[in-house]
C-alpha positions, 0 to 999 in steps of 0.5 A, a space after each residue: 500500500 502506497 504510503 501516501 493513502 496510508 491512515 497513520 492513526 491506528 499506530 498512533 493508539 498502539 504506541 500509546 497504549 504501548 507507552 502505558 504498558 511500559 511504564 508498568 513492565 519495560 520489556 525488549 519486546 515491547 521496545 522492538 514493537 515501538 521501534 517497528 511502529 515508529 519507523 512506520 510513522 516516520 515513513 509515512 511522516 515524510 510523505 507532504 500533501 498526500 490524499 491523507 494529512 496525517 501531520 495535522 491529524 497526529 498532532 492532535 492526538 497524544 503523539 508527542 506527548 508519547 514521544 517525550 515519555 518514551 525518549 525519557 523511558 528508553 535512557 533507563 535512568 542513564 544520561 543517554 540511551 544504552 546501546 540496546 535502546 538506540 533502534 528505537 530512540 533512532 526511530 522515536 526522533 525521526 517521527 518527532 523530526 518528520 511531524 513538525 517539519 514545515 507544520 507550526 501547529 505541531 512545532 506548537 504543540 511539541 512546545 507544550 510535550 516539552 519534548 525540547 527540553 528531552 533532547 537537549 538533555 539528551 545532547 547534553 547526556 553525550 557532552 557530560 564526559 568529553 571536553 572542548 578538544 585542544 587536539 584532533 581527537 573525536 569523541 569516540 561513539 558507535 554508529 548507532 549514537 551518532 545517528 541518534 545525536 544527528 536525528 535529535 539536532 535535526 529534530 530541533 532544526 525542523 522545530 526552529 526553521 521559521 518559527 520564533 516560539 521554539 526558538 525562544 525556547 531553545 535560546 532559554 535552554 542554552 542550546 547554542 552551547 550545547 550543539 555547537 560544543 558536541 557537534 565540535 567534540 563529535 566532529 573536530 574538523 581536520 582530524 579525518 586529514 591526519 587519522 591513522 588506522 595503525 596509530 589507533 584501530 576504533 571500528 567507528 574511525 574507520 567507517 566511512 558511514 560514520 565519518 558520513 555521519 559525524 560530517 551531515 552531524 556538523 552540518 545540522 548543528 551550524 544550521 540550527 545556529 543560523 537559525 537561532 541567529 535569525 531571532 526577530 528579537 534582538 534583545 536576546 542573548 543568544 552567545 556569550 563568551 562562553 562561546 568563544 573556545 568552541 569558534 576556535 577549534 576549527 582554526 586549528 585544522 587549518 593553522 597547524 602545518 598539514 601531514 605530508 601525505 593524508 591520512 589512508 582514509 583519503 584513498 576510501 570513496 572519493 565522493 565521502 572524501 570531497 563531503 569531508 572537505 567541504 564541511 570542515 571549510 564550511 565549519 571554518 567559514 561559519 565559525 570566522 564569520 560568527 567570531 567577527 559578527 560578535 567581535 563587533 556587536 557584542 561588548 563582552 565578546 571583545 572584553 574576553 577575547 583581550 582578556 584571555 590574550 593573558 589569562 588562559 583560564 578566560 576560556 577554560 584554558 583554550 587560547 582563543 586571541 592567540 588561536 586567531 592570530 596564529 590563523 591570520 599568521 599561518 593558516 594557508 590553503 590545504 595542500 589538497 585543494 589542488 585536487 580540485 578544478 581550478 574554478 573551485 580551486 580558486 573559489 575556495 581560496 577567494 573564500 578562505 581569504 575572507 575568512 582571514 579578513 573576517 578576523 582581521 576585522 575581529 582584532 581591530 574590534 577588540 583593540 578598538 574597545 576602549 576598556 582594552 587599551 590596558 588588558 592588551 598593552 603590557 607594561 610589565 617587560 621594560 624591554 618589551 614595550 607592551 608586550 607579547 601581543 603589540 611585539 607581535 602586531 610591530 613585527 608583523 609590520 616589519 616583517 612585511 615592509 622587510 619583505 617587499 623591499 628586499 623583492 625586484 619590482 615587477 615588470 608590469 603592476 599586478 595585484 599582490 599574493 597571500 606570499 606578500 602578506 599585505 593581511 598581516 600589515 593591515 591587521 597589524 597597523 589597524 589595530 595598532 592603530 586602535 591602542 594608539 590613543 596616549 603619549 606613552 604608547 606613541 612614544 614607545 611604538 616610536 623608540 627603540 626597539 619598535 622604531 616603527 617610524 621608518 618602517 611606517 615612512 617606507 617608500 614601498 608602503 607609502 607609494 602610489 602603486 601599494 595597495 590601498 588597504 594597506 595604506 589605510 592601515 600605516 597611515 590611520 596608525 600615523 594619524 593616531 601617532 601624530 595627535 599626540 605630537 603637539 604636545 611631544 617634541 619628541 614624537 614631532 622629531 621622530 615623525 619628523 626625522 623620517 620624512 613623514 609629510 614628504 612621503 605621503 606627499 609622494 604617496 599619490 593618495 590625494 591624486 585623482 585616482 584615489 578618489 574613487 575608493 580611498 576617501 577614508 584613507 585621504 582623510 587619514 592622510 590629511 590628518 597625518 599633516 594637520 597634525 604635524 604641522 600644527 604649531 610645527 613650522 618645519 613640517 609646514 615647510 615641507 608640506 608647502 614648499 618644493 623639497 629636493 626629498 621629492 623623488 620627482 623635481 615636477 612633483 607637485 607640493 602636498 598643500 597644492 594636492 590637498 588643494 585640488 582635492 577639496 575643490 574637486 571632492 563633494 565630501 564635506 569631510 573632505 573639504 572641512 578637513 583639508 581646510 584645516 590642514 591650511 589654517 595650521 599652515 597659515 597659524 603656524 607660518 605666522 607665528 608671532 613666537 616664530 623669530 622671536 624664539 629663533 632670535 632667542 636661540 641665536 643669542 644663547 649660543 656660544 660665539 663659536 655657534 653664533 655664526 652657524 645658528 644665524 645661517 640657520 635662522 636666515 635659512 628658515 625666515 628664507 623658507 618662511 617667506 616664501 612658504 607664506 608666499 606660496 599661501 597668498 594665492 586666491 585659491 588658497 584663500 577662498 577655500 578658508 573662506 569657504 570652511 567659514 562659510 558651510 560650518 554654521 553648526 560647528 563654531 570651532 570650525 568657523 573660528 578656525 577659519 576666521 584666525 586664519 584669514 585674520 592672519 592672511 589679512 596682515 600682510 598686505 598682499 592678503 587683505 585684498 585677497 581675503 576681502 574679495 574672497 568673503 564677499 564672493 558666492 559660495 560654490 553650491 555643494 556648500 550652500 545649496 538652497 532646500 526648500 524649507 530655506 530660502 536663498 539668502 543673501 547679505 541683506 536677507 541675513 541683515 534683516 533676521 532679528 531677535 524677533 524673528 521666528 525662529 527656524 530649524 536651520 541655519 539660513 543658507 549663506 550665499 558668501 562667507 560674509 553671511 555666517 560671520 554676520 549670523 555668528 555675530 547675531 547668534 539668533 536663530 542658530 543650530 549652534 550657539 557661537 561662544 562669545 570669544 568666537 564672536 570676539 575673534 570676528 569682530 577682531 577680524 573685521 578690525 583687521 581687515 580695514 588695515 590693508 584694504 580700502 574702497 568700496 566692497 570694503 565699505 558694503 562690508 561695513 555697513 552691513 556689520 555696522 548694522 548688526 553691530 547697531 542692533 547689537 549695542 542696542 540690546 546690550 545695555 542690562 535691565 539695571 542700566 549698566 553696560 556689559 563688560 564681556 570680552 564679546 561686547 568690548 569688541 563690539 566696542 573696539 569694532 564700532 571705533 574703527 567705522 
């Protein structure tokens, strides 16, 4: 009889009637009777949309209920089934697997059997005796309770596809842990690749149906956690730390060196051998994937991972941050692959270095949490400046720099290899990067013995041809090297001495074909210089002006590169930034300190040095006046004006850019310049008009008062004039100008007046003699005393000069 017509109910009341009878007289025969009938009901359960539903009619009988009393009955008050009772448990999971597959009434229904909490007392029955395998040594089970544990995951598979009760359920139960460690312990992955029937003769090692088995085992057990991981709730806590040792595990199959040759198990069925690959790369792809996926959502996950760099028994003694990087190290492609087609051969590979990224990604993470900085740097060896782990992230450095410069150039340019190990760089520099936030770090990473300047001013990094990831990486830890810089000689000297700017001068990031993907590592870039030549005349000079350091005489300055960039970039980063890199050129050329500190040096000096520091000092006032010359051009100028005039919501961007064109404006040549640069439009990606506001222009500005309803927005300015004008006002603003913000414009439009004349110099007065009008008039107190503030002195001194 066809099992599509058959009616499953009466075999449903007999195995009812046999579950009482058991709980009153255990026999084997009656055990051999619901083994035959179960294997039945199975059967006729994997039949869908047949001329009976037998799904919805067993689910509302007492089936599953039956199924959790007898799984509980067959263990006979062991942790798991004695081996007499595996037929049966064997067909008891597969009913239990087959009637809720793709039937939420029954997955509902299995709720309520608490049938979940049977399996997973099962699974946690086989788990009791093993650990979490440091070593590629399998639990040691029969075919028949390998069967049973696969069948009781693939229950739970069926139950969770889909259906946010059960997996609600499962979560509650610890599930994840309890799959994913014995799926783990019953299939550590790589050890089929070094099995030796002579070494050690178990029946079950050597079956290919069991190695079958234990792979389909692994298989289920990821897709139950794909499906947990897909909970709608994302309050739950699905993995902890606790986690972590498991995810490691795979790592080892692919880091240790592989056997010379296979193991004999690789001369059985081609087609089990091809199964076994492809689930212990699938485990690897799943267990990288989960570990990044953590390391970056979840706190905890990042705070035990560093914390067990030190403490080993953070993961019961498993090493799970040294694992991850001994994997990122070491871990190469399996010799073996090379069996396969190349199409697949390559895929695989392609695979395996996303992996590799994956935990990249993972150790920037968790040197980036900030609570980290202290558990990864390790000041306890004077001669090993942060200890084991950032020795290793400098030498990974260094063992690529050493690397590429010791191999010929190409011929042609081509992308590099894994063998260029440009992933150790990245990684290294990354999360060097990310620890890299005082001082005392910056110094170390730049004294003996890391002496990592040099090797991060490396022509064969910073080059136009290098690969842009790796330029991301060296010049983020640059960046973070250089903040720290102003308030270190020492650091400025260092990163000085190794030619910083000019090599990222040279560098071609902030050349056209950057643009398209490398914003981030412009930005990086920009703020290496911004850094270095913040109150650091030397390093202005080198980024102003041509230097014989440049390896080609038509190359063009870093300051003139950063200038292309901002007019041709539509990112506000960019352009806000790039801006600022000229407003620490302009303060730090027009230093006021600069000759008398360099006088100052001169007269202190024996005479013997006096003739040699004074060469020296004529040297450098040489370079100063010609580097101020080469920033009093309009370009140059209009791009300040330009950072004053979109920055209505950052005050300390507009002061910025007001201190700089006060500078400008002292020289005579420059307040031309910085007037007709004020007073032009704004180009449009910096002040195009929306809907909800209206084009504006300096008159339009003017007539915004006090009383004017207020708005959401800044009222878009049409010249640079406009937002000082805004500031001066206050009214109506995103962000409130702090009075010394406003203090500054008023000595702005002081100094202006002293090199200009005519008439846009007089449509510039009036329009500020009128806020300064309405200003004065709000400025007197209830009481009739006048305000003494920095801001309305101002005013004062302004308003003298009309």
């Amino acid at each position: 009889m066809s099992l599509e017509s058959i009616d499953l109910i009466p075999l449903e009341q007999r195995l009812s009637q046999l579950t009482i009878g058991l709980r009153n007289c255990d026999s084997e025969q009656s055990w051999k009777e619901i083994e035959n009938i179960s294997h039945t009901l199975a059967n006729g359960l994997r039949v869908r949309d047949g001329l009976v539903d037998n799904h919805s009619m067993l689910g509302k009988t007492t089936l599953l209920r039956n199924l959790t009393a007898l799984l509980n009955l067959a263990m006979h008050g062991s942790p798991t089934p004695p081996d007499a009772s595996t037929s049966a448990v064997f067909e008891l999971l597969r009913v239990a697997a087959n009637i809720c597959m793709d039937h939420d009434e029954n997955r509902a229904r299995l709720l309520e059997a608490e049938l979940l909490e049977t399996l997973i007392s099962l699974l946690e029955g086989y788990l009791a005796p093993t650990s979490i395998p440091l070593a590629f040594t399998p639990i040691k089970l029969s075919l028949s309770h390998l069967k049973v544990i696969k069948t009781a995951i693939g229950v739970l598979l069926n139950a969770s596809i889909g259906f946010e009760p059960v997996k609600f359920k499962l979560i509650s139960l610890d599930a994840v842990m309890t799959v994913l460690k014995l799926s783990t312990a019953v299939y550590p992955p790589g050890f089929w690749i070094r099995y030796s029937p002579d070494v050690e003769r178990v029946e079950n090692f050597v079956s290919e149906d069991a190695w079958e088995v234990r792979s389909g085992l692994a298989n289920w057990a990821w897709r139950v956690i794909s499906e947990l991981k897909d909970v709608k709730d994302e309050t739950l806590q699905i993995f902890t730390p606790d986690i972590l040792p498991v995810l490691t595990v795979p790592l080892l199959a692919f880091s240790l060196p592989y056997p010379s040759r296979l193991s004999t198990l690789s001369k059985e069925d081609p087609v089990i051998i091809a199964t076994l690959v492809d689930t212990d790369f699938e485990i690897l792809q799943e267990s990288c994937m989960l570990i990044e996926s953590l390391s970056l959502d979840v706190e905890d996950i990042r705070l035990s991972l560093a914390r067990g760099l030190n403490f080993p028994a953070e993961h019961s003694g498993v090493p799970c941050l040294s694992a991850i990087l001994d994997f990122i190290e070491n871990g190469d492609y399996p010799p073996f692959w090379n069996l396969y087609g190349e199409v697949e051969r390559k895929r695989k590979e392609k695979a395996f270095d996303i992996c590799k990224a994956a935990l990249i990604k993972a150790v920037v993470e968790v040197a980036g949490e900030e609570s980290n900085e202290d558990v990864l740097w390790d000041d306890s060896e004077e001669e090993n400046p942060g200890g084991n782990f950032v020795s290793r992230m400098v030498a990974w450095i260094k063992r690529y720099v050493d690397d590429i410069e010791m191999t010929p150039p190409p011929q042609t340019l081509q992308p590099r290899t894994l063998v260029d190990r440009d992933d150790l760089a990245i990684c290294a520099s990354l999360t060097l990067g990310n620890l890299a936030r005082r001082g005392k770090i910056t110094t170390a990473l730049l004294s003996p013995p890391h002496s990592l300047a040099p090797v991060l001013t490396s022509q064969k990094i910073l080059t136009p041809s290098a690969d842009i990831k790796v330029k991301h990486g060296v010049l983020g830890l640059l960046k973070n090297l250089s903040q720290t810089s102003t308030q270190s000689p020492s650091i400025q000297n260092t990163l000085g001495n190794a030619s910083i700017v000019h090599r990222i001068t040279e560098s071609g990031i902030w050349g056209e074909q950057a643009d398209a993907m490398a914003e981030i590592v412009q930005l990086n870039a920009i703020g290496v210089v911004k850094h270095m030549c913040n109150a650091n005349v030397e390093h202005t000079f080198a980024l102003v002006l041509p230097s014989e350091e440049l390896s080609s005489p038509s190359s063009t300055t870093g300051l003139t590169q950063i200038l292309a960039l901002i007019k041709r970039s539509d990112s506000v980063s960019i352009k806000s930034e790039g801006t600022r890199v000229l407003v620490n050129v302009v303060k730090s050329l027009w230093s006021s300190d600069f000759a008398n500190a360099q006088l100052t040096e001169t007269l202190k000096s024996p005479n013997s040095a006096k003739i040699s520091n004074k060469e020296t000092l004529q040297e450098k006032q040489r370079k100063r006046a010609a580097a101020i010359r080469e920033t009093l051009f309009p370009d140059y100028v209009e791009a300040l004006s330009g950072l004053v005039g979109r920055s209505g919501k950052y005050p300390l961007l507009v002061n910025e850019g007001v201190v700089a064109l006060s500078l400008i404006s002292t020289q005579k040549e420059g307040g031309p310049l910085v007037l007709k640069a004020i007073t032009a439009p704004l180009s449009l990606d910096a002040s195009a008009p929306t809907a909800d506001t209206p084009p504006s222009s300096t008159d339009v500005a003017l007539s915004v008062t006090a009383n004017t309803q207020a708005s959401a927005r800044l009222p878009v300015p049409l010249h640079a004039l406009d937002m000082l004008l805004f500031a001066l006002k206050n009214v109506d603003n995103p962000a409130n100008f702090p009075s010394e913000v406003r203090a500054n414009i008023c000595s702005f439009f002081i100094q202006l007046g002293r090199h200009t004349s005519g008439d846009e110099l007089n449509k510039v007065r009036d329009a500020v003699r009128e806020v300064l009008v309405q200003l004065l008039d709000e400025d007197t107190l209830h009481g009739g005393q006048t305000r003494v503030d920095t801001f309305h002195k101002a005013i004062r001194r302004l308003m003298d000069t009309f």
